[in-house]
C-alpha positions as CSV (number, residue, x, y, z in Angstrom):
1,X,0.0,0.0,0.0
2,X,1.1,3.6,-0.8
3,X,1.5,6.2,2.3
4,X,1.4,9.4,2.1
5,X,4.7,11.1,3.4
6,X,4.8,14.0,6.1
7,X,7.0,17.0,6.0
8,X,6.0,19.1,9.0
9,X,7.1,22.5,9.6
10,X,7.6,23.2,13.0
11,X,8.5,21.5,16.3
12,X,6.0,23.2,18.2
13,X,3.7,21.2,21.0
14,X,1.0,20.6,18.8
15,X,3.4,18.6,16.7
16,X,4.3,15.6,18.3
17,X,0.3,14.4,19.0
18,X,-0.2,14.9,15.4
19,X,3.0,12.4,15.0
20,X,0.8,10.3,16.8
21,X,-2.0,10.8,14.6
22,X,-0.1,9.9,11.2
23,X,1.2,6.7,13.0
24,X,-1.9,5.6,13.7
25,X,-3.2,5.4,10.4
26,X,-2.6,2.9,7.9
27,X,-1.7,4.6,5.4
28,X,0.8,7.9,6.6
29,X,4.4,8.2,7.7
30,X,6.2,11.2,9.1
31,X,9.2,11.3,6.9
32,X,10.7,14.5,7.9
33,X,10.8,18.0,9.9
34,X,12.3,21.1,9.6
35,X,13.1,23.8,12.1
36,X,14.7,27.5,11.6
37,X,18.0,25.6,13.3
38,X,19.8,22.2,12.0
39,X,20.3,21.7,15.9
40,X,17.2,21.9,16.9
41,X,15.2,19.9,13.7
42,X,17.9,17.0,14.0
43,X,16.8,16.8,17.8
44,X,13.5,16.5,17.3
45,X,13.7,14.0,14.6
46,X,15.7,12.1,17.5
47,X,13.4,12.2,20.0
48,X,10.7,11.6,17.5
49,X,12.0,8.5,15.3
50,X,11.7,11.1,12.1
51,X,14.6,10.1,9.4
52,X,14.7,13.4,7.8
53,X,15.8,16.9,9.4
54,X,16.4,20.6,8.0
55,X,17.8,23.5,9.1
56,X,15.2,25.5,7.0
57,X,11.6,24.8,6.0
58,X,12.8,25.8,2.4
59,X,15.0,22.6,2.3
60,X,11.5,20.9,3.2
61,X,9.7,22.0,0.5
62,X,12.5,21.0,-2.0
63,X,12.5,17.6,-0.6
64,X,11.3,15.5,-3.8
65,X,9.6,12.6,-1.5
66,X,7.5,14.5,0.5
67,X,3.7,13.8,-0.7
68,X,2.6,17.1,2.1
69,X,3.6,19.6,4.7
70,X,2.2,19.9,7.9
71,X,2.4,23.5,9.2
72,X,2.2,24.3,12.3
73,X,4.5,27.3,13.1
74,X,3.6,30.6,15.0
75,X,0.3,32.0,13.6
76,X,1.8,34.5,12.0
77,X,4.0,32.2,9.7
78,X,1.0,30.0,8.4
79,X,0.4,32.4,5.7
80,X,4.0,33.1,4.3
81,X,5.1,29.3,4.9
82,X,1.9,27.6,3.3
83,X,2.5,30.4,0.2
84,X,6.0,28.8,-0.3
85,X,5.2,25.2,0.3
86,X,2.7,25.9,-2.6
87,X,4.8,27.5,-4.9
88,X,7.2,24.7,-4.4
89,X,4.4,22.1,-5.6
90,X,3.7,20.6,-2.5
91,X,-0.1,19.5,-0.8
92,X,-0.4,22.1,2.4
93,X,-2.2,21.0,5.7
94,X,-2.3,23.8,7.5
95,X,-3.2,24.8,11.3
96,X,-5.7,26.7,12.4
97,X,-5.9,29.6,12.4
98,X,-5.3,29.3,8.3
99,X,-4.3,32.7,7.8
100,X,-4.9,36.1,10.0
101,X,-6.6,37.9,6.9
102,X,-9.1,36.9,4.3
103,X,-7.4,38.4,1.5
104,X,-4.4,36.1,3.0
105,X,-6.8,33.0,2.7
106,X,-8.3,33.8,-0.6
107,X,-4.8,33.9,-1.9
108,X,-3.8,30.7,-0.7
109,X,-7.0,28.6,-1.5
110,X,-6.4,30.2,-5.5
111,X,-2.5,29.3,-5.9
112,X,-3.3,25.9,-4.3
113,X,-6.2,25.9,-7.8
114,X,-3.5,27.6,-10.1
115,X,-0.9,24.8,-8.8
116,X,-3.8,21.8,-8.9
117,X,-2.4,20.9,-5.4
118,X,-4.4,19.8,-2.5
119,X,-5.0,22.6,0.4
120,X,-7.3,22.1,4.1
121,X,-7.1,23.8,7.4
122,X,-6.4,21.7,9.8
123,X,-9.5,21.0,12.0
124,X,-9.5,17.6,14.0
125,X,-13.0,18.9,15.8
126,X,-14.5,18.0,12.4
127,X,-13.5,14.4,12.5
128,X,-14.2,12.9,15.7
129,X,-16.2,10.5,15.8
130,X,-18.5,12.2,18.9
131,X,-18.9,14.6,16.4
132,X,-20.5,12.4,13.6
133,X,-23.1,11.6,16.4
134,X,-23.6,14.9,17.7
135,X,-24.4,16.1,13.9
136,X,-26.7,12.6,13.9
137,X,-28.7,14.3,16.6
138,X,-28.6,17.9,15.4
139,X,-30.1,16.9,12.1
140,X,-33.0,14.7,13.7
141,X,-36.1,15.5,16.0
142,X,-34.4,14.2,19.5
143,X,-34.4,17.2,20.6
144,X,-36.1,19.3,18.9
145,X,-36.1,22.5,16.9
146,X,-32.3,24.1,17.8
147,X,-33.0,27.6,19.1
148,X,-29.1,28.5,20.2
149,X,-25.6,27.3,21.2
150,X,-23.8,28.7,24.2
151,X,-19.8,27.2,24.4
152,X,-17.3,28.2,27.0
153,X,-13.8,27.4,25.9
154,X,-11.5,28.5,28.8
155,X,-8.1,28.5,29.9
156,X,-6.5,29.9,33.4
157,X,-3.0,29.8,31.9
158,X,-1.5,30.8,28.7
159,X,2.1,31.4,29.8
160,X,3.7,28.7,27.8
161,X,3.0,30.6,24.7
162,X,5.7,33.3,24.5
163,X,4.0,35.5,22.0
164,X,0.0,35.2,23.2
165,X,-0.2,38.2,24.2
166,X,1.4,39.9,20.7
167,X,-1.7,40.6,18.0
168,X,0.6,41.3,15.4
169,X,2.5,37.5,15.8
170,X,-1.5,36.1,16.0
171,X,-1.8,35.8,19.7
172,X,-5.3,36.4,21.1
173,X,-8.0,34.0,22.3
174,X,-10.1,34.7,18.9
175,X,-7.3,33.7,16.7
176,X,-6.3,30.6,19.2
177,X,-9.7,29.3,20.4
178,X,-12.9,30.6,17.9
179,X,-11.7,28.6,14.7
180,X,-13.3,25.2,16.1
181,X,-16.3,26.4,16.9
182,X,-16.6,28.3,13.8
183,X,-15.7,25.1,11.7
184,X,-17.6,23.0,14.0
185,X,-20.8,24.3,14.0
186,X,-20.9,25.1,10.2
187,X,-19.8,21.3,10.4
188,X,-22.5,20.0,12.6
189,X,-25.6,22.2,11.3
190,X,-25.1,22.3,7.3
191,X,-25.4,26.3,7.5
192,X,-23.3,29.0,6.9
193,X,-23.2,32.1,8.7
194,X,-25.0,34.9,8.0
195,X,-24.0,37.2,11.1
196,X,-21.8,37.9,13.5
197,X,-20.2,40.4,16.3
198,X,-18.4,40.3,19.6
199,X,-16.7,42.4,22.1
200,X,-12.7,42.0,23.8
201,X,-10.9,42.8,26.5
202,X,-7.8,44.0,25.1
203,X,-5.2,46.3,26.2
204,X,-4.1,48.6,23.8
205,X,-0.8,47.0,21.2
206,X,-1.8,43.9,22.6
207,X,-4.2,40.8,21.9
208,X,-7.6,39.9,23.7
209,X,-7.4,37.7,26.6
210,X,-11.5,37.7,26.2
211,X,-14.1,38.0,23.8
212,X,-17.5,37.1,23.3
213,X,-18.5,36.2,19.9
214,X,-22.5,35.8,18.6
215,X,-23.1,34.1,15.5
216,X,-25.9,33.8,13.7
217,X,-26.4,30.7,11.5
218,X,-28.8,30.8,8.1
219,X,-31.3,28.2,9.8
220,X,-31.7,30.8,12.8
221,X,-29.8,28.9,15.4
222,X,-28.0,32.0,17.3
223,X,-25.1,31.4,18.7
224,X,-23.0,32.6,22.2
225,X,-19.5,31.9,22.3
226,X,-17.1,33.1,25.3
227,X,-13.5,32.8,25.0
228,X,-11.3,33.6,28.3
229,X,-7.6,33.0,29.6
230,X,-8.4,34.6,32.7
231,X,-10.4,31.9,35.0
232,X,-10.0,28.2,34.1
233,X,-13.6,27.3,33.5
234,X,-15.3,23.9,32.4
235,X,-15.1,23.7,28.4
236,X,-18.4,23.0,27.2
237,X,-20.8,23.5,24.5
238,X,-24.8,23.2,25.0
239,X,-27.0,23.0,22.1
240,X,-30.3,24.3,23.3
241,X,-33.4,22.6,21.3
242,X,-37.2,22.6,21.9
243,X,-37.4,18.7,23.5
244,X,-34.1,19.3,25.4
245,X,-30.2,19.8,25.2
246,X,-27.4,18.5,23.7
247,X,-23.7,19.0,26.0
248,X,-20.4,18.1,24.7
249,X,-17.3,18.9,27.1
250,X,-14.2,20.1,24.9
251,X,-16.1,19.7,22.1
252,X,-12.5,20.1,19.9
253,X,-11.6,16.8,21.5
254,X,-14.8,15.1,23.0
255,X,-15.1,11.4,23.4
256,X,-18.8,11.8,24.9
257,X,-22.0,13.9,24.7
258,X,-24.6,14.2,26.5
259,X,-28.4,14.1,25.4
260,X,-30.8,15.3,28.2
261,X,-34.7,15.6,27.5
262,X,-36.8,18.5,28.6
263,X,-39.4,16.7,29.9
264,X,-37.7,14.2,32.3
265,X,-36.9,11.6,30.5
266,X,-33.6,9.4,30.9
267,X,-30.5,11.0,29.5
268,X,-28.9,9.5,27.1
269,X,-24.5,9.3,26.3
270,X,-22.5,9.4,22.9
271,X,-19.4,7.7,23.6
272,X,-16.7,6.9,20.8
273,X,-12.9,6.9,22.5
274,X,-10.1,6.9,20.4
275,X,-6.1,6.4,21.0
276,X,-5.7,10.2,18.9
277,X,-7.8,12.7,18.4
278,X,-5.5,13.7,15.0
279,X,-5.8,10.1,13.9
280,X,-9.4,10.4,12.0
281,X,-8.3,14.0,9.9
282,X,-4.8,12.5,9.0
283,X,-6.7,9.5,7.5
284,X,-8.7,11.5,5.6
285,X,-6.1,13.6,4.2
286,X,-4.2,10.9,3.3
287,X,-7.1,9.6,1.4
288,X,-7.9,12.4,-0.3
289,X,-4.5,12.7,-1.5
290,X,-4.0,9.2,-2.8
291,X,-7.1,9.4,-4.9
292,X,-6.1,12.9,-6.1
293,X,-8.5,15.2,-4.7
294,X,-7.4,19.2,-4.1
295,X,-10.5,20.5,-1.6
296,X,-11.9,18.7,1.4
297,X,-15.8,17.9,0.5
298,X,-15.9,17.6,4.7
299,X,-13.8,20.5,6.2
300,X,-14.5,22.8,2.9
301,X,-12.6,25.9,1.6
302,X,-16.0,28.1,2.4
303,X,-16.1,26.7,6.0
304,X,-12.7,28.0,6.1
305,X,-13.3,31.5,4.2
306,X,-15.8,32.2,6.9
307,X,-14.0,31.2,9.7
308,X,-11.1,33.7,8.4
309,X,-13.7,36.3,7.0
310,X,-15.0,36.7,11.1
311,X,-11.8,36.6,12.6
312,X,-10.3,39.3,10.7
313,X,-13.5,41.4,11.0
314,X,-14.2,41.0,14.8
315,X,-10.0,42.3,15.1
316,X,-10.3,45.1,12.7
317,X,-13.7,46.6,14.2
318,X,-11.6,46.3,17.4
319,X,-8.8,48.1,16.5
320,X,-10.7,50.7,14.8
321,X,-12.7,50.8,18.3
């Protein structure tokens, strides 16, 4: 059988659970990583059982047996190191947040069509398994008509991430946190967004530390969302429907949900573990690639565009503000 071979960009901590994630799959390999030092990428590769390592991510890109690069540098870089790895004609999976800027996101998702080479944001939320369920009881009558979503995604500590706190380098809870709900709930529902605002607590030169984002989708569901790194809260996201409620902790990364009935009756649980929560989006990348398709038909280019499209808004009305 034909694997698709990894190049990933980065040694960052995201980066070794989406090792994982490729190993896992029968049909991926991690062939090699590159970092901005030789030291440091040779390493990594070390620790990590990779055969390949660069001292640049240009070598990466030049590398003739890579089949696609992972990207997972500062948030910043995505845009600027996906844009290379494209030009050099290689598939691009890239992290969320895909780019700060829709113009930076449009311009990606048209070299990747220009170059006939496979492009997707990187959105594991998407793939779970929980989530296939969740969406199963969305799109039925268990609980009802949906009338909202409210989802907490909180974090007491941030301090492991040197540049959080710099908006220019991407920091900020919008651009960290607010891609997988975005991607999710388009995901989940089958509806785009029509609307959206939200409010920060930022200082001024620096990124939000809050926010709270509303959404509204095209089938009316509105939507709450509050981000913090100021109080570690639980992580949870309650759909709201006429018949009852649907809860899912870490939604991102949930192995169970929780269906609870208005009226009384017995709750119900979605359970569906798994040994990696990257495992189930590598696999279908790696398909997609091996049959030669360029766009996800699951985490799509317009769930993407408005993911970036909201983003960049809700930062430059708060600039302007």
């Amino acid at each position: 059988m034909k694997k698709v071979k990894y190049g990933i960009v980065s040694t960052a901590q995201v980066v070794p659970r989406f090792i994982d994630g490729v190993r896992l799959t029968d049909n991926g390999e991690v062939a090699a990583v590159s970092s901005h030092t030789l030291e440091a990428a040779q390493a990594f590769a070390m620790k990590h059982n990779i055969p390949k390592a660069y001292g640049s991510h240009a070598e990466l890109y030049a590398d003739p047996e890579l089949d696609v690069i992972y990207i997972a540098t500062y948030n910043k870089g995505h845009f600027p190191e996906a844009k290379q790895a494209l030009l050099a004609g290689k598939n691009v999976l890239l992290e969320k947040p895909f780019t700060l800027t829709l113009a930076e996101a449009e311009e990606l998702f048209e070299l990747a069509r220009e170059k006939n080479l496979f492009l997707m944001e990187a959105q594991k939320s998407v793939f779970l398994p929980v989530t296939q369920m969740v969406k199963e009881v969305v799109q039925s009558d268990e609980i009802g008509d949906i009338l909202a979503v409210d989802s907490v995604t909180a974090y007491a500590s941030i301090d492991h991430i040197s540049w959080f706190n710099d908006l220019e380098s991407g920091g900020g809870t919008v651009h960290f946190m607010l891609p997988y709900a975005i991607s999710y709930l388009q995901y989940i529902f089958d509806a785009k967004i029509i609307d959206f605002s939200g409010i920060a607590d930022m200082q001024s030169g620096e990124s939000d530390t809050q926010a709270k984002v509303l959404l509204k989708l095209d089938n009316g569901v509105l939507i709450n969302i509050f981000l913090t790194t100021k109080v570690g809260l639980d992580k949870v996201m309650t759909i709201q429907g006429t018949k009852g409620k649907l809860i899912i902790p870490e939604f991102w990364r949930a192995k169970t949900a929780i269906v609870r009935f208005a009226d009384g009756g017995i709750k119900r649980q979605l359970n569906a573990d798994f040994e990696s929560d990257f495992v189930y989006e590598v696999q279908h990348v790696n398909e997609l690639i091996l049959s030669g398709e360029r766009l996800s038909p699951k985490m799509t280019k317009e769930m993407t565009l408005s993911g970036v499209k909201i983003m960049d808004g809700l930062y430059q009305s708060w600039q302007v503000s």
